[in-house]
C-alpha positions in Angstrom: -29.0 -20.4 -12.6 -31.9 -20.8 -10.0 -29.7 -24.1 -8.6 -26.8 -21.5 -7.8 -28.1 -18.3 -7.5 -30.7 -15.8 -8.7 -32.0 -16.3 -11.5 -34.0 -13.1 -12.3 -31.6 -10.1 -13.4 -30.9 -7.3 -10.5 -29.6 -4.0 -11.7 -25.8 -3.8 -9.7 -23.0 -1.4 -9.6 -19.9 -2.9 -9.4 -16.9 -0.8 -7.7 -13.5 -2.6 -7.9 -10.5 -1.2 -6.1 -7.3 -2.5 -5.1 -6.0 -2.3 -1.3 -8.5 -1.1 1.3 -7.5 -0.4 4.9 -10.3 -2.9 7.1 -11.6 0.2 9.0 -12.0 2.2 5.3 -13.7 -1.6 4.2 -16.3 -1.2 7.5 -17.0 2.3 6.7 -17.6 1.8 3.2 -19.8 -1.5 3.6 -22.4 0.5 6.3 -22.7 3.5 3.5 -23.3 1.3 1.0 -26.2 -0.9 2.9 -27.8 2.1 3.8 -27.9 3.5 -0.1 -29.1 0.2 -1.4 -32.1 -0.1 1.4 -33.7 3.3 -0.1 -36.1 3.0 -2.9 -35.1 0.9 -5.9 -31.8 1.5 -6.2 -29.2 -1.1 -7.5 -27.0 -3.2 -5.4 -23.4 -3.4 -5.0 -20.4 -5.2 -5.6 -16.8 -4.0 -4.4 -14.2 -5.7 -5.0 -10.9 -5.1 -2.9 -7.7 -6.3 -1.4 -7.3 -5.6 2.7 -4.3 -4.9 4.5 -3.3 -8.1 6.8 -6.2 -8.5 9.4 -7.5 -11.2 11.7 -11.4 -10.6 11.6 -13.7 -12.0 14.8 -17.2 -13.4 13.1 -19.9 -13.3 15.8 -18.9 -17.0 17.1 -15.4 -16.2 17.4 -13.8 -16.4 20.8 -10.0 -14.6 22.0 -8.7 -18.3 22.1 -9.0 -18.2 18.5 -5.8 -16.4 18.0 -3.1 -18.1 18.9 0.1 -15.2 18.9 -0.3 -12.6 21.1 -1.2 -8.8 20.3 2.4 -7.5 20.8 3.8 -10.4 18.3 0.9 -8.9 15.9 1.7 -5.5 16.2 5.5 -6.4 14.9 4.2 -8.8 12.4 2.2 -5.3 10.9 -1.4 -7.4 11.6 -4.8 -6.1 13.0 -7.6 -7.7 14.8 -10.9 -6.6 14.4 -14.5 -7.5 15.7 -17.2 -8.1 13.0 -21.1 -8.7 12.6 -20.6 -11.3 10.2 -21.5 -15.0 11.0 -18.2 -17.3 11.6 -15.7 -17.6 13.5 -12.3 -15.9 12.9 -10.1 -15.6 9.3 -7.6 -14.0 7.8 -7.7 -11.2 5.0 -4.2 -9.6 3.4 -2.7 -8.9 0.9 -3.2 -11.6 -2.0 -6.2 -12.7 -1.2 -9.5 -11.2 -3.4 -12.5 -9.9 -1.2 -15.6 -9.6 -2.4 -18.5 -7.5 -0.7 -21.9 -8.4 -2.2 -23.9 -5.5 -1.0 -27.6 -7.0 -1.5 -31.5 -6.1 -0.8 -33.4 -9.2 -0.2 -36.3 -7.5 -0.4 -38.9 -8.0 -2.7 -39.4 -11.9 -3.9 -35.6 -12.8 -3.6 -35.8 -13.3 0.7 -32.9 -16.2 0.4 -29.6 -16.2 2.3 -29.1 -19.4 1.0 -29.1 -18.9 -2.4 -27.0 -16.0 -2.1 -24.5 -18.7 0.1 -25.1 -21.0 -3.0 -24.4 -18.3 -6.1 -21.1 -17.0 -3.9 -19.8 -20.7 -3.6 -20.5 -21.4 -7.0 -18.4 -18.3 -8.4 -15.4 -19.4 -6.8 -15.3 -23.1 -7.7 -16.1 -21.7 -11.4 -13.3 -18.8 -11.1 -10.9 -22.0 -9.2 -11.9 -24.3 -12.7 -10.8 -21.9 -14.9 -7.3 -22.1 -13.4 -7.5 -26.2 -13.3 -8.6 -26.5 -9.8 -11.4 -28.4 -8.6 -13.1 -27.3 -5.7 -16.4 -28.4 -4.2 -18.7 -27.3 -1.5 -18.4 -29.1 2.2 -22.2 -29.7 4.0 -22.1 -28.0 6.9 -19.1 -25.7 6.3 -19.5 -22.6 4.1 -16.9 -21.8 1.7 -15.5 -23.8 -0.7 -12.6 -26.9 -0.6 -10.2 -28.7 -2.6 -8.9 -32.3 -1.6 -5.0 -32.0 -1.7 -2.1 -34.6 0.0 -3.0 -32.9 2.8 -6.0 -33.5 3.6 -9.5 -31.1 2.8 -8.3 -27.2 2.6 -10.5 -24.4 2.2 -9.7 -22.3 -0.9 -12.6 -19.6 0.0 -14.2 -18.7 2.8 -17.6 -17.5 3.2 -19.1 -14.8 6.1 -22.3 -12.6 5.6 -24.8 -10.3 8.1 -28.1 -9.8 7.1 -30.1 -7.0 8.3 -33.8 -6.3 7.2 -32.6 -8.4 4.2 -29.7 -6.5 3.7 -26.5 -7.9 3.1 -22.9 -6.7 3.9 -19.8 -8.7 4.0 -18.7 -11.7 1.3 -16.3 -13.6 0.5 -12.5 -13.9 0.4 -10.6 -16.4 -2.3 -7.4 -17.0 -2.0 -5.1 -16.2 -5.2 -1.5 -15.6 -3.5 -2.1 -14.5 0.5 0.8 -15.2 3.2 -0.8 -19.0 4.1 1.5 -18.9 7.5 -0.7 -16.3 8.8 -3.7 -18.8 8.6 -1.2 -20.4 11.3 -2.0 -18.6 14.0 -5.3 -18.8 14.1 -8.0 -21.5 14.1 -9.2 -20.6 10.7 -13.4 -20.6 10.4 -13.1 -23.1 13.5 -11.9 -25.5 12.1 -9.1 -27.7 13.4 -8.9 -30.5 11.4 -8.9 -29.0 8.0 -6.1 -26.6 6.4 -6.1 -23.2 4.0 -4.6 -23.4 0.6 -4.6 -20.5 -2.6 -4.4 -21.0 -6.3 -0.6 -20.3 -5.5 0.3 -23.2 -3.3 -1.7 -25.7 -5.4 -0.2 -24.5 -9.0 2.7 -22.9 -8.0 4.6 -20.7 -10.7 1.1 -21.1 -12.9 -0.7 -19.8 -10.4 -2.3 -16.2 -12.0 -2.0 -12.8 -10.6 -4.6 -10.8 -8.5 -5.9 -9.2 -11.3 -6.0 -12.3 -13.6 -7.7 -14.2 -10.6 -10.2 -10.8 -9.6 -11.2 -10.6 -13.4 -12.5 -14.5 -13.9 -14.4 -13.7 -10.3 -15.7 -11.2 -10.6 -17.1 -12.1 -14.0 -18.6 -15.4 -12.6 -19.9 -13.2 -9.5 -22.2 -11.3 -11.9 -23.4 -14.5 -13.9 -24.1 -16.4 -10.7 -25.6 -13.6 -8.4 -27.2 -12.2 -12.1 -26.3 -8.8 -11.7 -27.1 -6.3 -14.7 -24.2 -4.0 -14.1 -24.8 -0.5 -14.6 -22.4 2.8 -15.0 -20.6 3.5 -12.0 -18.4 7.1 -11.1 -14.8 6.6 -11.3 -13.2 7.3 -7.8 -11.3 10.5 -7.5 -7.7 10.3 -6.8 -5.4 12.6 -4.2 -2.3 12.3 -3.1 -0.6 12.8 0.4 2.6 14.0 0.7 4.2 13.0 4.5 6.4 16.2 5.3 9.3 15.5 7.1 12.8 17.0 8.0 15.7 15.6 9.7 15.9 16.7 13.8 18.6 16.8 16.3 17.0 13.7 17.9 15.7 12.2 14.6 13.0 12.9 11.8 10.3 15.2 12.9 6.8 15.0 10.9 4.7 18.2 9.9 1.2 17.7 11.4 -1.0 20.5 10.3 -4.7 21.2 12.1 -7.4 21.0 9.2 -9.9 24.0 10.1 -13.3 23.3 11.1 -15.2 23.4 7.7 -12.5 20.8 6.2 -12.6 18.1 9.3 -10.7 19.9 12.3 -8.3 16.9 12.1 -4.5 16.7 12.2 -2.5 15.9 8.7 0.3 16.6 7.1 0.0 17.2 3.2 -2.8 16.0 1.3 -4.8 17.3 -2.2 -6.7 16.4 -4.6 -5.3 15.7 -8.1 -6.2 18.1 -10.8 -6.9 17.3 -14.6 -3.7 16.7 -16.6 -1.8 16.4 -13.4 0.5 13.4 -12.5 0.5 12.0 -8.6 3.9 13.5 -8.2 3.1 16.3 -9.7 0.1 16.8 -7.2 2.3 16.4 -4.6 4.3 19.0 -5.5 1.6 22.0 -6.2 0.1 20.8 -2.2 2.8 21.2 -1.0 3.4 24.7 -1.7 0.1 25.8 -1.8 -0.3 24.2 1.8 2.8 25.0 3.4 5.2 27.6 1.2 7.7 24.6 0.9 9.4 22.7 -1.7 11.0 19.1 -1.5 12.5 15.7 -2.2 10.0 13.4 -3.1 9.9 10.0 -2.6 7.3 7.5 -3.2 6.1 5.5 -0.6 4.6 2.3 -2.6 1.1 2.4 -1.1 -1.8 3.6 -2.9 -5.2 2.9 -1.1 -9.4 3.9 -1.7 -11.9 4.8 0.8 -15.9 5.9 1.0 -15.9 10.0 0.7 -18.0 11.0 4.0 -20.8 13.6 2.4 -21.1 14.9 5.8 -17.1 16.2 5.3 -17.3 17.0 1.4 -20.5 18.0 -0.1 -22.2 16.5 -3.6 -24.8 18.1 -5.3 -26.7 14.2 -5.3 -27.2 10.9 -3.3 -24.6 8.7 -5.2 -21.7 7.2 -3.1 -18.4 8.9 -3.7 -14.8 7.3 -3.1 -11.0 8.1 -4.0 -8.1 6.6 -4.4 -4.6 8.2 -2.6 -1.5 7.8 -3.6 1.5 8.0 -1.2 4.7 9.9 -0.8 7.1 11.4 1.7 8.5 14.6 1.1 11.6 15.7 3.0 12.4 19.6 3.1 15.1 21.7 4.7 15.3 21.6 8.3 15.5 25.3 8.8 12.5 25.3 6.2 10.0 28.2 7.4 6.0 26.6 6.7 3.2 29.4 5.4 0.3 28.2 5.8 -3.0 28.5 3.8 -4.9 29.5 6.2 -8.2 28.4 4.6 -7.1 25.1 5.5 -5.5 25.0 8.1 -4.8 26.5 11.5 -2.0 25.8 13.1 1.2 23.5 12.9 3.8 21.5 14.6 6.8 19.3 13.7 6.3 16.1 15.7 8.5 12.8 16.4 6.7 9.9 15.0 5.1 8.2 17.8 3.3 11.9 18.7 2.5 12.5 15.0 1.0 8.5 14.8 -0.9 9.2 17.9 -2.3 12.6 15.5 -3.5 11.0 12.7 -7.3 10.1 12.1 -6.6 8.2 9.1 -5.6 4.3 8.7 -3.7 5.7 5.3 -1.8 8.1 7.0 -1.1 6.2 9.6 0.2 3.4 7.5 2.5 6.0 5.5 4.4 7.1 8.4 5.3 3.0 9.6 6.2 2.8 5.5 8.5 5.8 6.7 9.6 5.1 9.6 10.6 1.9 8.5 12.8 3.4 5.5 14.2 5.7 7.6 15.1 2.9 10.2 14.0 5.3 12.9 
């Protein structure tokens, strides 16, 4: 293994999720670096899917992106600045991202070999599906020759600081290629972007199927000794809405101080035994007196628990996973609320509620409803 990657075994945690808003990804990385730099403890790899986002590496310029910001904002893509190396990519849905979360420290002070044991997970995970891919000199990632020409399969961008690493790698299983279009992918002008779908097609295997092989050959070629991890809590939010004389208005309640001082509208935690619509139901009494027609909104999402907003009795990094909803209720509907929680309340038109909301989940739940609401 010492030709690819480490060779002596690291303990690791492993945390897989599925979609993670960029922000929520940022957030996450920088507590993570900071819990691995302390004392002995193990390091970390997450494994994710982003929402569609054009990331800026440190050599990245504006003239990189070729569409403008208000063509973006109606094609439902981000842009956001990074301390990675590179130039500019593309993360979205289809697409597996992987976050090695490394200390350096201590006899293993080589970027390269970490480079080296990343590339050589993805051209084993592309093998497995009867792809061969190969390293390029000069230009990190991996690449398979097709009719087309050379196309990178999987990109590569890290930051090291005081031998910590954050950021990774994303492989492409089944991503929208046409958004690689506008953009100058990594720099490079002459070369294209391809994913195990557009070189096998039908045979081309799912996320999961993809994340599994991966994620497998991450911990063989990085030689990780995986140890227990906490399964992530899971909440719901239920967007409260009612129909207005001038169209739907959105429940946005004040949290109170000791729970964030933010505005929401429903949200709770799921309790043992409980089913995500269930949940959804209970919080929305408890919160606001109310009952309702729920429907679900097709996004679930995870995030890094902030210990400076929910206490834990230890050290160990906390997430959960949130699944969506809107709930609609009677528009002459009085709202009670608990005033432990909150403080005050106001139904809102959409653009003031999305100008509201803290969250990138909640904020992506009210453009689900607004779009299925055609308002």
């Amino acid at each position: 293994m010492a030709e690819h990657g480490f060779s002596a075994p690291r303990p690791a945690q492993l945390r897989r999720f599925g979609r993670v808003f960029y922000p929520a990804g940022l957030r996450l990385q920088k507590a993570l670096s900071a819990y691995v730099a302390e004392g002995s403890r193990p390091d970390q790899l997450v494994i994710l899917e982003h929402d569609p986002v054009f990331t800026l590496g440190r050599n990245a310029t504006p003239a990189d992106i070729h569409v403008s910001d208000d063509f973006l904002a109606t094609q439902g893509v981000n842009v956001h600045r990074t301390d990675r190396g590179g130039e500019v990519t593309y993360h979205g849905p289809g697409q597996i991202v992987a976050y090695p979360i490394c200390n350096l420290r201590g006899g293993r002070e080589d970027v390269g070999r970490l480079v080296r044991g990343l590339e050589e997970a993805m051209i084993r995970t592309a093998g497995e599906f009867g792809v061969v891919a190969d390293r390029l000199k000069g230009a990190p990632g991996i690449w398979v020759e097709t009719p087309r020409g050379l196309e990178k399969l999987g990109a590569i961008g890290l930051h090291l600081s005081r031998w910590i690493t954050t950021h990774g790698i994303a492989f492409n299983v089944r991503p929208n290629l046409a958004h690689f279009r506008w953009i100058t992918p990594c720099g490079f002008t002459d070369k294209g972007v391809c994913s195990l779908e557009s070189l096998l097609g039908e045979a081309a295997p799912s996320w999961e199927a993809a994340a599994d092989r991966l994620q497998a050959h991450l911990t063989d070629c990085l030689a990780l000794d995986l140890r227990p991890t906490r399964a992530p809590s899971r909440s719901v939010s239920a967007l409260t809405w009612r129909r207005g004389p001038g169209g739907p208005q959105i429940l946005m309640m004040l949290r109170v101080p000791a729970h964030g001082l933010w505005w929401q509208s429903v949200t709770g935690m799921m309790e043992p035994g409980e089913t995500p619509e269930e949940t959804a139901h209970r919080e929305l009494m408890e919160e606001t007196g109310l009952t309702g027609t729920l429907v679900p909104l097709g996004l679930s999402h995870s995030f890094w628990v902030d210990p400076a907003i929910v206490h834990f009795p230890d050290d160990e990094p906390r997430f959960n996973t949130e699944t969506c909803f809107a709930m609609e209720v009677a528009a002459d509907a009085t709202v009670r609320l608990e005033p432990a929680e909150h403080s005050e309340y106001k139904w809102c038109g959409i653009d003031e509620a999305l100008a509201l909301m803290k969250w990138e989940g909640s904020k992506a739940a009210l453009a689900l409803l607004r779009t299925r609401l055609g308002a």
